[in-house]
DRENGU-775601 format. One line per field, with one value per residue: residue number from 0; residue in three letters; x, y, z of N, C-alpha, C in turn. Coordinates in Angstrom, 3 decimals. Layout:
# residues N
num	NUM | ...
residuo	ala | ...
nx	X | ...
ny	Y | ...
nz	Z | ...
cax	X | ...
cay	Y | ...
caz	Z | ...
cx	X | ...
cy	Y | ...
cz	Z | ...
# end
This chain:
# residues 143
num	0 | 1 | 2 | 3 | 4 | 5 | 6 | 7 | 8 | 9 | 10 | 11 | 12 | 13 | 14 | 15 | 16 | 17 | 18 | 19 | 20 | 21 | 22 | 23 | 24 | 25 | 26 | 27 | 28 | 29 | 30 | 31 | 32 | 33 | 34 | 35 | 36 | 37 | 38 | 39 | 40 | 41 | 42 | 43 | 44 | 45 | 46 | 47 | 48 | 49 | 50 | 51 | 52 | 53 | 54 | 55 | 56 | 57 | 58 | 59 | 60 | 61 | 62 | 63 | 64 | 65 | 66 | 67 | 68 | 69 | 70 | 71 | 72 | 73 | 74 | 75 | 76 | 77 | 78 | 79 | 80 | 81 | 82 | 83 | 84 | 85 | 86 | 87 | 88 | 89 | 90 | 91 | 92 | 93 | 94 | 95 | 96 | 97 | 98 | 99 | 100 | 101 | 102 | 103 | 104 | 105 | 106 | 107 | 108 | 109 | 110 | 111 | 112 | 113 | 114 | 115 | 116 | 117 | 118 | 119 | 120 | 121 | 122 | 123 | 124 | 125 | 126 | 127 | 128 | 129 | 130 | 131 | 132 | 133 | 134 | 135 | 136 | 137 | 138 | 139 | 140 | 141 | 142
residuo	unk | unk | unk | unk | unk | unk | unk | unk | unk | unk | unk | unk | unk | unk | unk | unk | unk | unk | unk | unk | unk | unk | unk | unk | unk | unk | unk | unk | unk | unk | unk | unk | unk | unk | unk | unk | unk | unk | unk | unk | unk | unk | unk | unk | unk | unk | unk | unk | unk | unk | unk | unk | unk | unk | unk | unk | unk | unk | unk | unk | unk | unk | unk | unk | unk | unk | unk | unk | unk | unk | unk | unk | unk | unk | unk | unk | unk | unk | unk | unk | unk | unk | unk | unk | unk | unk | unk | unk | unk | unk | unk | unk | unk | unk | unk | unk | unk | unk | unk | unk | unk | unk | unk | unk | unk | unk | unk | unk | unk | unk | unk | unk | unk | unk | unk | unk | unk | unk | unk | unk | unk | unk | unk | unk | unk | unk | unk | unk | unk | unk | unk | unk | unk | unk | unk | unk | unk | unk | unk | unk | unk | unk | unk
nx	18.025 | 16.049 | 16.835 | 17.013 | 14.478 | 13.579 | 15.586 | 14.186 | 11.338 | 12.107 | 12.591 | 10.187 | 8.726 | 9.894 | 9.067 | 5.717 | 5.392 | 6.186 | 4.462 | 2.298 | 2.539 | 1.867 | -0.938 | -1.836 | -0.654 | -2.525 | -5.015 | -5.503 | -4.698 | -2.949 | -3.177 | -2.813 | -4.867 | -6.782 | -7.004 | -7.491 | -10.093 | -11.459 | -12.094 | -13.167 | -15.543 | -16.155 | -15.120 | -16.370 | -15.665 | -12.713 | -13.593 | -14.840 | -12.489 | -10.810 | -12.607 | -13.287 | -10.200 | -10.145 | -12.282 | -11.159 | -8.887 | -9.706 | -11.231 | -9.195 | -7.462 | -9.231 | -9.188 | -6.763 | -5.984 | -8.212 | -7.470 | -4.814 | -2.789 | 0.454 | 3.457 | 5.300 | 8.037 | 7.627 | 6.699 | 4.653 | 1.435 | 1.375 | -1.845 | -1.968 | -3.371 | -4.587 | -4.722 | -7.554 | -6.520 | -6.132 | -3.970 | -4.667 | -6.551 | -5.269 | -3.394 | -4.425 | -5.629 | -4.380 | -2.733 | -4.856 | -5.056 | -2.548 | -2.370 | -4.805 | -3.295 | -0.887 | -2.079 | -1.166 | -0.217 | 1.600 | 2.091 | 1.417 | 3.680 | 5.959 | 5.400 | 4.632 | 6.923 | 8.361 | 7.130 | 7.884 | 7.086 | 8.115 | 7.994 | 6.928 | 8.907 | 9.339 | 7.355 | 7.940 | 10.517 | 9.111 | 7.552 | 9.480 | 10.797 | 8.528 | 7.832 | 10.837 | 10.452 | 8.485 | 9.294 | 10.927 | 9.666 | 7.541 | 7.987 | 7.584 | 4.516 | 1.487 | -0.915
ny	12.901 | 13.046 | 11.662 | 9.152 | 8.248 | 8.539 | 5.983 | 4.056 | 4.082 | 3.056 | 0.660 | -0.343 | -0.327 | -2.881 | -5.584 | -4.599 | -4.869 | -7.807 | -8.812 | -7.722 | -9.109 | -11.590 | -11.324 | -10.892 | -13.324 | -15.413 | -14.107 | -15.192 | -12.984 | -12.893 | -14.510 | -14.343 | -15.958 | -15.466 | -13.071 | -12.273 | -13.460 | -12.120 | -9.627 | -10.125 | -10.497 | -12.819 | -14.013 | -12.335 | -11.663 | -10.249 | -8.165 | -7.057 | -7.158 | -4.854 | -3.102 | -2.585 | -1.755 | 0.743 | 1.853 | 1.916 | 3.248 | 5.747 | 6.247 | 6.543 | 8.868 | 10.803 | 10.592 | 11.649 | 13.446 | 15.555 | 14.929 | 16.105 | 13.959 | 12.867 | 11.336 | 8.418 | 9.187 | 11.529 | 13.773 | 16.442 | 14.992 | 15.250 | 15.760 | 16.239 | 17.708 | 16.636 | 17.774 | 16.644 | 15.451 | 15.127 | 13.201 | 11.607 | 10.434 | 8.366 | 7.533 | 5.774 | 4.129 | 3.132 | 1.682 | -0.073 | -1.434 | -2.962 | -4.497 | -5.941 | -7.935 | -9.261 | -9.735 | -8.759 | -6.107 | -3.412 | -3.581 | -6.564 | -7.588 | -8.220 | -10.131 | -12.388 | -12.817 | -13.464 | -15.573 | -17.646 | -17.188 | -16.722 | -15.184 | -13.001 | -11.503 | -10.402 | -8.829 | -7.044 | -5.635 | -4.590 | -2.782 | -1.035 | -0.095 | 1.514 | 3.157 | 5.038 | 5.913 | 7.904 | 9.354 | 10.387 | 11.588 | 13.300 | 16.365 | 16.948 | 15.817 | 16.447 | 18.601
nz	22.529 | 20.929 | 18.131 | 19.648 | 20.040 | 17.010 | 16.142 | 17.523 | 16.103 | 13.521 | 14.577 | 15.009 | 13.007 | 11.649 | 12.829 | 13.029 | 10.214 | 9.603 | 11.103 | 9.063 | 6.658 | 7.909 | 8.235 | 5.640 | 4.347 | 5.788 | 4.888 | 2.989 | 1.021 | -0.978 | -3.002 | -6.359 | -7.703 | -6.412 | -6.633 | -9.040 | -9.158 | -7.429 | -8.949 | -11.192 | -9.802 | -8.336 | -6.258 | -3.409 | -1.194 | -0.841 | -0.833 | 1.368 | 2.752 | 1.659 | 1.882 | 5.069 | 5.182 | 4.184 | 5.714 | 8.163 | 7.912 | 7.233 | 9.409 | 11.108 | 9.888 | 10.676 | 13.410 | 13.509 | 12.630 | 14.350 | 17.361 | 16.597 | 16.893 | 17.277 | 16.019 | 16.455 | 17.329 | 18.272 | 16.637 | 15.756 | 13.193 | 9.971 | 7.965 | 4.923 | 2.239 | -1.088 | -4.068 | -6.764 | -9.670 | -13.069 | -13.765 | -11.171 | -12.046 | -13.888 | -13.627 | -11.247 | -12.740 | -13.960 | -11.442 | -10.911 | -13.534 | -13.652 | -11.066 | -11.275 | -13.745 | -12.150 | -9.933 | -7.553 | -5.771 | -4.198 | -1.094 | -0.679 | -2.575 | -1.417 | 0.274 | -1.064 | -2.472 | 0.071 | 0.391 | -1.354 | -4.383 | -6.733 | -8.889 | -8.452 | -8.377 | -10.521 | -10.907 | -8.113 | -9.564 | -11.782 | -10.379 | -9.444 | -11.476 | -12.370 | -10.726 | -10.371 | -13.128 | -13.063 | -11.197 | -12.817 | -14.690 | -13.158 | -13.231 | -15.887 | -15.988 | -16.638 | -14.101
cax	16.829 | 14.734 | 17.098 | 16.671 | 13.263 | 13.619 | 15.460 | 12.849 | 10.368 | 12.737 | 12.674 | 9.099 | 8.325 | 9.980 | 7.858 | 4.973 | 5.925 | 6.175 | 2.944 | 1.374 | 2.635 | 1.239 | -1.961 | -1.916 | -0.887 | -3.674 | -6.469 | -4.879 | -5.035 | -1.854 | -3.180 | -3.117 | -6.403 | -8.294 | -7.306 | -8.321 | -11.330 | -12.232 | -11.927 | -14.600 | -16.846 | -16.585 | -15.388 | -16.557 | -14.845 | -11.832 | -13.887 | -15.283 | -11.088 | -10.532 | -13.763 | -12.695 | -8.916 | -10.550 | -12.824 | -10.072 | -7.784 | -11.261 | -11.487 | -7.769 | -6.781 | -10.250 | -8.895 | -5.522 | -6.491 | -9.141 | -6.541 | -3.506 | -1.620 | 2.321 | 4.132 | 6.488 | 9.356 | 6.997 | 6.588 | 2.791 | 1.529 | 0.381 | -2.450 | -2.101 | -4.959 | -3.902 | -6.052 | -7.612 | -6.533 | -6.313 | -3.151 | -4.469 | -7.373 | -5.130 | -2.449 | -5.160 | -6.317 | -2.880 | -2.623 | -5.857 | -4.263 | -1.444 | -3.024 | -5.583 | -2.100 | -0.202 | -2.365 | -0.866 | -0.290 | 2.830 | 2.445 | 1.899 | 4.513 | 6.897 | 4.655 | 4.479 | 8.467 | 8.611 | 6.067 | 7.957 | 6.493 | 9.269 | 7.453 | 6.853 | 10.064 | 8.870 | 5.840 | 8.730 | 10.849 | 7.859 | 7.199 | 10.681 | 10.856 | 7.289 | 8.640 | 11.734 | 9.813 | 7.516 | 10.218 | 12.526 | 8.831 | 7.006 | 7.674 | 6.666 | 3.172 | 0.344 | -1.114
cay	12.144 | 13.160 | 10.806 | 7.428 | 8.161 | 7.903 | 5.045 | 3.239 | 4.207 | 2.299 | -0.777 | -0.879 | -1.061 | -4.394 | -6.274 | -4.392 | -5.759 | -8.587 | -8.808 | -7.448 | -10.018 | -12.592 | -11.111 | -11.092 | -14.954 | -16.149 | -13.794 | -15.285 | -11.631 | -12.563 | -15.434 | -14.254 | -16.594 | -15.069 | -11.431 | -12.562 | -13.860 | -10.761 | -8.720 | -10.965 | -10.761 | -14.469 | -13.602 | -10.794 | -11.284 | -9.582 | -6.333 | -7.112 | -6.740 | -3.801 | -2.252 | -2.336 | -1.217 | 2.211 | 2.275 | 2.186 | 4.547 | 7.003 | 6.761 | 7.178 | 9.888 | 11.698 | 10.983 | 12.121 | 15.450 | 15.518 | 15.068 | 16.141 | 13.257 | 13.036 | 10.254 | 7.938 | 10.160 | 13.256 | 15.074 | 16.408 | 13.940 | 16.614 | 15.201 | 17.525 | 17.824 | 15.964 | 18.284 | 15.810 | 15.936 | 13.863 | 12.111 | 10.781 | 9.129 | 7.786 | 6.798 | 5.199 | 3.281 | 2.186 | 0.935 | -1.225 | -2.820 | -3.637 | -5.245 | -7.081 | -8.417 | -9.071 | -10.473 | -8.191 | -4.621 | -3.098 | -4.410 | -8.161 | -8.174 | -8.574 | -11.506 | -13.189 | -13.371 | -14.251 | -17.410 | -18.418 | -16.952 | -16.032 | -14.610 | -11.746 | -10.520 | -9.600 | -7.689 | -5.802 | -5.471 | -3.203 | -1.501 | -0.310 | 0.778 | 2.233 | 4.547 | 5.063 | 6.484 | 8.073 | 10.078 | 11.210 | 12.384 | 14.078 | 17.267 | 17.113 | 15.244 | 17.391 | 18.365
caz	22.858 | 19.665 | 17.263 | 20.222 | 19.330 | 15.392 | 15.358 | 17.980 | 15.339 | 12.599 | 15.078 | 15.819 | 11.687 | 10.988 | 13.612 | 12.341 | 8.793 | 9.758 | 11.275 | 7.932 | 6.243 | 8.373 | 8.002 | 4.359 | 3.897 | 6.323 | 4.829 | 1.252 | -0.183 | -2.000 | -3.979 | -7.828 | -8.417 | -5.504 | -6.635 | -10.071 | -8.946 | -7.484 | -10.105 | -11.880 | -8.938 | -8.347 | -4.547 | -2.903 | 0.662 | -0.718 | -1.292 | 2.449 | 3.339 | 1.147 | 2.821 | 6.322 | 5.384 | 3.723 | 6.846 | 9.591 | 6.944 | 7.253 | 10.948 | 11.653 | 9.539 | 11.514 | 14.665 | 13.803 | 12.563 | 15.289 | 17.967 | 16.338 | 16.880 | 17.306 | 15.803 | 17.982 | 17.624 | 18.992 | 15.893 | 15.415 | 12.283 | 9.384 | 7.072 | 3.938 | 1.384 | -2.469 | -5.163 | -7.601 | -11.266 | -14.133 | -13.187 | -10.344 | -12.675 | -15.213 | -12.033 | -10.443 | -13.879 | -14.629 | -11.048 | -11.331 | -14.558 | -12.897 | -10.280 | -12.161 | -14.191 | -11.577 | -8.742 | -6.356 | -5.448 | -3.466 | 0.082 | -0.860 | -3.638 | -0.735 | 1.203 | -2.118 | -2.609 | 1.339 | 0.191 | -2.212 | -5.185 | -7.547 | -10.344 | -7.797 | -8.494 | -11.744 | -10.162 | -7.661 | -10.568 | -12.915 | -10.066 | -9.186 | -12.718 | -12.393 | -9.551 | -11.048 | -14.527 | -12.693 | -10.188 | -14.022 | -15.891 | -12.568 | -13.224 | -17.244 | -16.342 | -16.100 | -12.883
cx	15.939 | 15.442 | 17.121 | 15.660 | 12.946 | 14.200 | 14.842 | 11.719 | 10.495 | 12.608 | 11.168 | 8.461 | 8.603 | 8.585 | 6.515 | 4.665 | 5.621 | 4.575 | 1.643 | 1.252 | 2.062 | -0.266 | -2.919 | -1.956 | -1.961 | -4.884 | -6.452 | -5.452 | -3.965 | -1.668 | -3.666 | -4.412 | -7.133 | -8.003 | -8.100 | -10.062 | -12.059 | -12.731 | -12.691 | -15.387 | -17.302 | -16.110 | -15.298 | -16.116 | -13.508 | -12.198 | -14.355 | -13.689 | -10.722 | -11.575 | -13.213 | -11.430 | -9.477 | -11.376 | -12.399 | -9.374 | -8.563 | -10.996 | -10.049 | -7.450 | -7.967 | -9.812 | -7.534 | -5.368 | -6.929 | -8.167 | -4.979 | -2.979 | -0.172 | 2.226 | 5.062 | 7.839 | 8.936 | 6.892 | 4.962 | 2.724 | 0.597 | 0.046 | -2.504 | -2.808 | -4.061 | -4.967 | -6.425 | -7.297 | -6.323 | -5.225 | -3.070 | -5.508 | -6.389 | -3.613 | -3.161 | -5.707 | -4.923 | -2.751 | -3.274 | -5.258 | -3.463 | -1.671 | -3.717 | -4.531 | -1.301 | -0.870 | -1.944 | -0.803 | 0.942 | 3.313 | 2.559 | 3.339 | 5.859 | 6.447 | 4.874 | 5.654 | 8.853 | 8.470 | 6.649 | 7.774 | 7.418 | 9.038 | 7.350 | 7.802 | 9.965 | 8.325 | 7.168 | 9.566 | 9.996 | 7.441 | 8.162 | 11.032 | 9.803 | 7.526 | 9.383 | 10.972 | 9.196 | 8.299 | 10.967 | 10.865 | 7.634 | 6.688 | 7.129 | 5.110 | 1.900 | -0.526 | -2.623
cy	11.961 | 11.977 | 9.035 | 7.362 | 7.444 | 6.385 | 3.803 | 3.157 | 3.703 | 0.828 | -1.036 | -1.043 | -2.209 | -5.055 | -6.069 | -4.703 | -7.427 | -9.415 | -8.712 | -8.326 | -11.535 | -12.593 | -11.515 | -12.586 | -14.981 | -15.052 | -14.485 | -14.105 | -11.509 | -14.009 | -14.641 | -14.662 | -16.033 | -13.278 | -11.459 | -12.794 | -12.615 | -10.180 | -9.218 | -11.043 | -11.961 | -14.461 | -12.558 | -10.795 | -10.583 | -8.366 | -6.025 | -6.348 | -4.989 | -2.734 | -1.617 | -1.753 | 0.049 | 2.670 | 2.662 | 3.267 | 5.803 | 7.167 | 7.048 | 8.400 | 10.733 | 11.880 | 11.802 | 13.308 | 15.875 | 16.094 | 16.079 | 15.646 | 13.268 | 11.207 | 9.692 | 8.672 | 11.473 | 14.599 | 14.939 | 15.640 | 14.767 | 15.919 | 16.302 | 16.699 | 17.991 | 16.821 | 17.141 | 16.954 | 14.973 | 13.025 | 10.960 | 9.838 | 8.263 | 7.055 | 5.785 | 3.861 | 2.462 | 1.554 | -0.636 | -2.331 | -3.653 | -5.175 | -6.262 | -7.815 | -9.138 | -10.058 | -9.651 | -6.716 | -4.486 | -3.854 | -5.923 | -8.700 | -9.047 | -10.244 | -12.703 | -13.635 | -14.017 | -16.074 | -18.369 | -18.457 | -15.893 | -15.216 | -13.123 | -10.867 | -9.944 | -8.405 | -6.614 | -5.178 | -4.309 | -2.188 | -0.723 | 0.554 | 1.585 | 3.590 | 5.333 | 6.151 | 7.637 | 9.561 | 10.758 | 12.005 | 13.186 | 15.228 | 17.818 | 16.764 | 16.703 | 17.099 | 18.840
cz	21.631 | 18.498 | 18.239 | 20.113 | 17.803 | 15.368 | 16.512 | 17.112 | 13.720 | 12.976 | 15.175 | 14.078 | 10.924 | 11.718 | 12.666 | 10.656 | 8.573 | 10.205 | 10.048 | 6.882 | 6.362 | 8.291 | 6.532 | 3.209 | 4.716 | 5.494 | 3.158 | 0.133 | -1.205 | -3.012 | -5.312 | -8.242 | -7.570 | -5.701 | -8.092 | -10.298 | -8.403 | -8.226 | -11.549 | -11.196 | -8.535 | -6.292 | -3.893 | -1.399 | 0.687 | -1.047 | 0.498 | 3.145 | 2.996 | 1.862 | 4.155 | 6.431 | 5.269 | 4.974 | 7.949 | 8.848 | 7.466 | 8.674 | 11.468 | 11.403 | 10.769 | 12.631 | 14.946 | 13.525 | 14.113 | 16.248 | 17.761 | 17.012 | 16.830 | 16.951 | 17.327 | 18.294 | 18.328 | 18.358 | 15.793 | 13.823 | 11.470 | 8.100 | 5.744 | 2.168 | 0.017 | -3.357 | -6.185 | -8.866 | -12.215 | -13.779 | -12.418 | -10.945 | -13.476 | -14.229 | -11.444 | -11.410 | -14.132 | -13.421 | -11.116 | -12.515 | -14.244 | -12.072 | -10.040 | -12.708 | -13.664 | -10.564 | -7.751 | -6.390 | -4.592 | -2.381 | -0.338 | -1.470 | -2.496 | 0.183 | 0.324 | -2.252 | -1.347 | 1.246 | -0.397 | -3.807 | -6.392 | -8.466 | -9.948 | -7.838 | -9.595 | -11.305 | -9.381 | -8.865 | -11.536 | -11.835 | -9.285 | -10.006 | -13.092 | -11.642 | -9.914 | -12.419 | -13.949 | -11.846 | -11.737 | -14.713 | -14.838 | -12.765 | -14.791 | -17.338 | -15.818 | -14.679 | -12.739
# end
């Protein structure tokens, strides 16, 4: 019973994918000139988006502690506490570059190649090899 669970909880993330995607073209968070433009302060309705994602992120994880939550398969869902350290500034600075560079960030990169947007395969591309780098020099980086 516990693995017709898991892979119900494999089927119910395309859809949901799919959905995120649709979200992402209509709010056009995966236009290059309107992430650009952000990031010059020329439109501030994509900090309005980014707002509300960190706000629902905030109130979920609360409730899911709160509650202790179970996933769809019926395992309890365990929030475990990241120590800050310099990595995650200079992780967090190198994403921003990226990003700014790039026009996109992880989730879109995929909306963007859906669209049409070939160049995006670049963008998945650096950050396959970003992962990749990142997964062989983990245990040398300071923590």
């Amino acid at each position: 019973m516990h693995e017709e669970r898991k892979n119900f909880k494999s089927l119910f993330g395309f859809p949901l994918g799919i959905y995120f995607g649709i979200v992402l073209t209509k709010s056009r968070v995966i236009s290059w000139f309107k992430i650009r433009k952000m990031f010059y302060f020329e439109e501030p309705d994509l900090y309005l988006i980014i707002g509300s994602a960190v706000a629902i992120g905030a109130i979920s994880v609360f409730l899911i502690k709160r509650l202790q939550a179970k996933d769809i398969a019926g395992d309890t869902i365990e929030v475990l506490k990241k120590p800050f350290s310099k990595g995650l500034f200079f992780g967090g600075a190198i994403f921003g570059v990226g990003w700014f560079v790039t026009g996109t960030c992880p989730g879109p990169i995929f909306t963007q190649i859906g669209g049409g947007e070939w160049f995006a395969l670049f963008t998945l591309a650096g950050a396959l090899l970003g992962t990749y780098a990142y997964g062989l020099l983990q245990k040398r980086l300071p923590h």
